[in-house]
Structure formats: structure tokens, C-alpha cells
N, C-alpha and C positions, 0 to 999 in steps of 0.2 A: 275657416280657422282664424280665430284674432289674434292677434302681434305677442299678447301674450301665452299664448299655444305655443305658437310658435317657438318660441323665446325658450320654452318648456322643452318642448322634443330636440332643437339642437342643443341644452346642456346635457339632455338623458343620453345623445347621441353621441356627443363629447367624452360623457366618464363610460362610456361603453366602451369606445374606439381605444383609451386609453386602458381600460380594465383589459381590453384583448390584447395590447402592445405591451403590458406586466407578465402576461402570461406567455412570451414566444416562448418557444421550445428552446429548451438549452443546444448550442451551436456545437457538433460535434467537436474533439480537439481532433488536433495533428493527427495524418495518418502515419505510422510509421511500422517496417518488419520489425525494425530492432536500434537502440541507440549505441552513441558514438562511443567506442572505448572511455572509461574513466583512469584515465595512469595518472599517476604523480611526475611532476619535474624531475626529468634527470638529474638533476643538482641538488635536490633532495635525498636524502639519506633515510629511506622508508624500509622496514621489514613486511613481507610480504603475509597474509594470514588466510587462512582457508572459511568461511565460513561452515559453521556444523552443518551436516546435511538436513537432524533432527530439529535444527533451529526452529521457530513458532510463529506464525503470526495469529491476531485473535483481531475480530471483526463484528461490529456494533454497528445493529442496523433497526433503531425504530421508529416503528412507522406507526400510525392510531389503531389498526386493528392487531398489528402483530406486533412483537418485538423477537428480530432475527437475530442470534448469535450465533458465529460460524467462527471456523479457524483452519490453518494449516500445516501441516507438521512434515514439511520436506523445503529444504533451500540448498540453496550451491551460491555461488560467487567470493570474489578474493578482493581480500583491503590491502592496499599499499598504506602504511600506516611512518609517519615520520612522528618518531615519541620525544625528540627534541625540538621538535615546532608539529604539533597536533590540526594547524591550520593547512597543514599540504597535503593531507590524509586523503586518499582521493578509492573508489573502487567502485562495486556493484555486487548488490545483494539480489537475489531470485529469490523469490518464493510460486514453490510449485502447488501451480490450482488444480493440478489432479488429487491433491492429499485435501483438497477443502473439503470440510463436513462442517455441515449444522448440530448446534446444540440447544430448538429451540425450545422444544416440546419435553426432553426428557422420555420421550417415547422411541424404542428402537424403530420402529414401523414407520411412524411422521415424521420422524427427524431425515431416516433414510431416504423418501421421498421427495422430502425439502431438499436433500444434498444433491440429487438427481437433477432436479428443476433447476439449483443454481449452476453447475456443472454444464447444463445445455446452453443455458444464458449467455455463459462465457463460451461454450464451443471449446471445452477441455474434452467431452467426455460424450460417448453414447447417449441417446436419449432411450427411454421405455418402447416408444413406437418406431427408434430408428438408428439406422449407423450414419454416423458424420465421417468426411475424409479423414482418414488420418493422419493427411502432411496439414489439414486444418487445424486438427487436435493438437498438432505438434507446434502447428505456429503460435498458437495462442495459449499454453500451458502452462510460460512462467509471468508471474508478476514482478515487471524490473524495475529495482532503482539504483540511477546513478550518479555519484555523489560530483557534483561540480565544484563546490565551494564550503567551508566551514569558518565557521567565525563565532562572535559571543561564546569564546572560550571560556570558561573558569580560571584556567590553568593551560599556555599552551605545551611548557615544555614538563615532563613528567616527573623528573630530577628534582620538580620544585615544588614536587605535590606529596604532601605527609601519608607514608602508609598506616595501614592500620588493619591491625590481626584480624581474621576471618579465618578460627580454628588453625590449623598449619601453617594456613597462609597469610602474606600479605596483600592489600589490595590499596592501589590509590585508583582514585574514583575523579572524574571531569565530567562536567555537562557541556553542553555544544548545542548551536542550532546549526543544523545541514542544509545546505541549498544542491535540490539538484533535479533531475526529470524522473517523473513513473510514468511507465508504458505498461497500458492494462489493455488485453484485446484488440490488438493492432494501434492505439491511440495512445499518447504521447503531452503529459502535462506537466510543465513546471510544479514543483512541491519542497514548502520546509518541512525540516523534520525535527523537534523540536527531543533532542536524546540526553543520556546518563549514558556513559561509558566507562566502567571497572576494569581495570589489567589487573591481572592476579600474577601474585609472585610465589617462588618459594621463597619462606624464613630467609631475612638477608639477602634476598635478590636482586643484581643491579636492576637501576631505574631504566634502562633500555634493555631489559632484557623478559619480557612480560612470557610466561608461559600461555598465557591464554589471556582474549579478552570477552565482556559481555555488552549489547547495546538494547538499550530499551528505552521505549519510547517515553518521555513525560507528557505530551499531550500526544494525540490519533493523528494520523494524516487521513484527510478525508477525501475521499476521489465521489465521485458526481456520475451517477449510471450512466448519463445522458451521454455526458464527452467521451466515454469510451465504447457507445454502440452496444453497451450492456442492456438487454430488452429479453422480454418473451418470446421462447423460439420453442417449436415443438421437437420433437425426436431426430429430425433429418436436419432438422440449423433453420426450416426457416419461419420468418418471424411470424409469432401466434398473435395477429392482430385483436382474438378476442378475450384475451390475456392483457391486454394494455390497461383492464381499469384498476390492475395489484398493485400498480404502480401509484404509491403516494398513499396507499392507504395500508396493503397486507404489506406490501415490500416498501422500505422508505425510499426515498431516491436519492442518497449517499450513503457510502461504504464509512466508517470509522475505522480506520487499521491501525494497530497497535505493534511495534515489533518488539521482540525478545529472541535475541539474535547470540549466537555464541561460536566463536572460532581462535585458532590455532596456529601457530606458526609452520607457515609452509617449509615443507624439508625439501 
């Protein structure tokens, strides 16, 4: 072999070594059952709010052979909400992955299948071939986030935000970006949340006195299968290693999640 062979196989050996070190596997995140309370400062002056239970999430996922849309239509969690300084707002929204269904196909038959398969993924739900624990099912059921910080207000105090009629009502309207953690299937990742937040009033309503508010998302927050042990798993939870090639082509390998969230003053 002459010097220039040589010279040849250690750079072919070079972009290979380095084509293999692009491609490590994403590092799973934090393990975690559940994160740290979200309260506001006692020296803040926050009303408390219920989340709807029917609140929504909707979920963009494509990949080159498929294009998955899914969503879920069951939440819980409470906002500490300070409407004279919007920046000490602090709480935690659930969204329950037993209400997740696919919307990919339009076909009651294939969609239903598809909602099965993702349900097992997560280890919310029975698979076709199998029963999974159900303190398993239960651990892993809601998707959390909890709000640590907000900032890039618009507007932080609401007294200085213009209403404007929406039929009966009045609504003053704020954008925010949210800092804070999602825990999806025992795993645990920093995430912003890039939102629009309306309080609706009745006709002539004080500014601290909002009947109800809505939050929805202006960009997706996108979570990554990888980090949270999201994979192919058959009927009994465990992993379908010959189901790993869906990955990156039928199934993408991130979640786009979009909230549309609405709650209530707690009584």
C-alpha cells in the first residue's frame, strides 16, 4: 500500500469516525416522578385560577413518510396569577395523555390504531397484546409544566392594558415568554413557552378582577422522543426493538406541542 493509499483510508476513516460521533444517540434528560411545586412569593398578591379540565393540547409531528397529528382534551393544574405585576405568575398545567388521539389519517380504524401505539409509547394505556401496571399507567399519565419564571412582557401590570369588546365582553390581551420545566414519562427538561394571554371581563370590569383567562401558544414547545424514553414498546411496556426503524421516518423524533388552555377563578 503506498503513502498515498494510505493518506486515502485514514481521511475516509477520519469523516467516518466523525459521521458516527454526529450521529450519537440523543442523552436521555433527568429522571424525575414529579417536579418541585410552582407557588408565587408570598409578598405577591396573586389570585388563584383553576385550569379547564376540557383545555386542549394539539401535537405536530412530521416525519418523511408520515405526517402525525394528535391532541388531548383533558388538563388539571392551578395559576397563581399576580395581575398587577404578570412577571410573579407562577403555577402548573397537566395535560392528560390518556385523552391523547391521533388525527392522522381521517380514518376511524387507522387513526384508532395509531392512538393505541402512541398511548403504549408513553405507557399511559393498555397495549392490543397486553395489560401494563397500573401504578405505571398512573405514573406516567400527565404531561407537566411548571412555570419558573416569565418575562418579555408586553404589559406587566393589567390596569395599563386597553380593553376591547369581544361581544359582552371585555378582554385585555398580554404576550409573555414562560421559563419553566416539562416532565413527559418520568423525564424532566427545561422549556420556553413562547404565549398570548387574554383575561376576559364583564362590560366595565375592574382590571384585577378577570372572570376567566385563556393561554395559547404563539410558537410549539418541542420535546425530543429521545430525552424522555419515548420509543416502541409492544402491549406489556416492553421495548419493540423491531419497531426502532419508525423512528425518523413514519414517527418524527419531536413532538411540536401547542397549548390552548383556559381557566377560572378558584372559589
Amino acid at each position: 500500500m503506498n503513502v498515498l493509499t494510505v493518506a486515502a483510508v485514514a481521511v475516509a476513516v477520519t469523516f467516518a469516525v466523525s459521521g458516527c460521533e454526529e450521529k450519537k444517540t440523543t442523552p436521555l434528560a433527568a429522571a424525575a416522578s414529579s417536579l418541585a411545586p410552582s407557588t408565587a412569593s408570598p409578598a405577591s398578591k396573586t389570585m388563584k385560577f383553576a385550569i379547564d379540565p376540557k383545555s386542549t393540547t394539539s401535537i405536530d409531528m412530521p416525519a418523511p413518510k408520515e405526517h402525525i397529528k394528535a391532541g388531548t382534551d383533558g388538563a388539571a393544574g392551578t395559576l397563581e396569577v399576580d395581575v398587577a405585576n404578570l412577571a410573579n405568575t407562577r403555577g402548573e398545567v397537566k395535560a392528560d395523555l390518556t385523552t391523547l388521539a391521533t388525527k392522522t389519517f381521517g380514518d376511524g380504524d387507522k387513526d384508532k390504531k395509531q392512538t393505541d401505539h402512541a398511548r403504549t409509547w408513553l405507557e399511559v394505556a393498555d397495549g392490543e397484546e397486553g395489560k401494563l401496571p397500573d401504578e405505571l399507567k398512573a405514573q406516567h399519565r400527565y404531561a407537566v409544566y411548571a412555570i419558573r419564571s416569565v418575562d418579555n412582557l408586553s404589559a406587566a401590570d393589567l390596569s395599563k392594558v386597553p380593553a376591547t369588546k369581544d361581544g359582552a365582553d371585555e378582554v385585555r390581551s398580554v404576550t409573555a415568554t414562560v421559563h419553566g420545566e416539562l416532565l413527559i414519562h418520568g423525564h424532566k427538561v427545561d422549556k420556553d413557552a413562547e404565549v398570548e394571554v387574554q383575561f376576559r371581563y364583564p362590560a366595565g370590569g375592574a382590571a384585577d378582577k378577570p372572570k376567566s383567562l385563556s393561554i395559547k401558544s404563539k410558537t410549539p414547545l418541542r420535546a425530543t422522543l429521545a430525552e424522555h424514553d419515548v420509543k416502541p414498546r409492544d402491549g406489556f411496556g416492553k421495548i419493540a426493538k423491531g419497531a426502532f426503524n419508525l423512528l425518523g421516518t413514519k414517527v418524527a423524533d419531536t413532538a411540536d406541542i401547542s397549548l390552548d388552555l383556559r381557566a377560572t377563578p378558584q372559589s
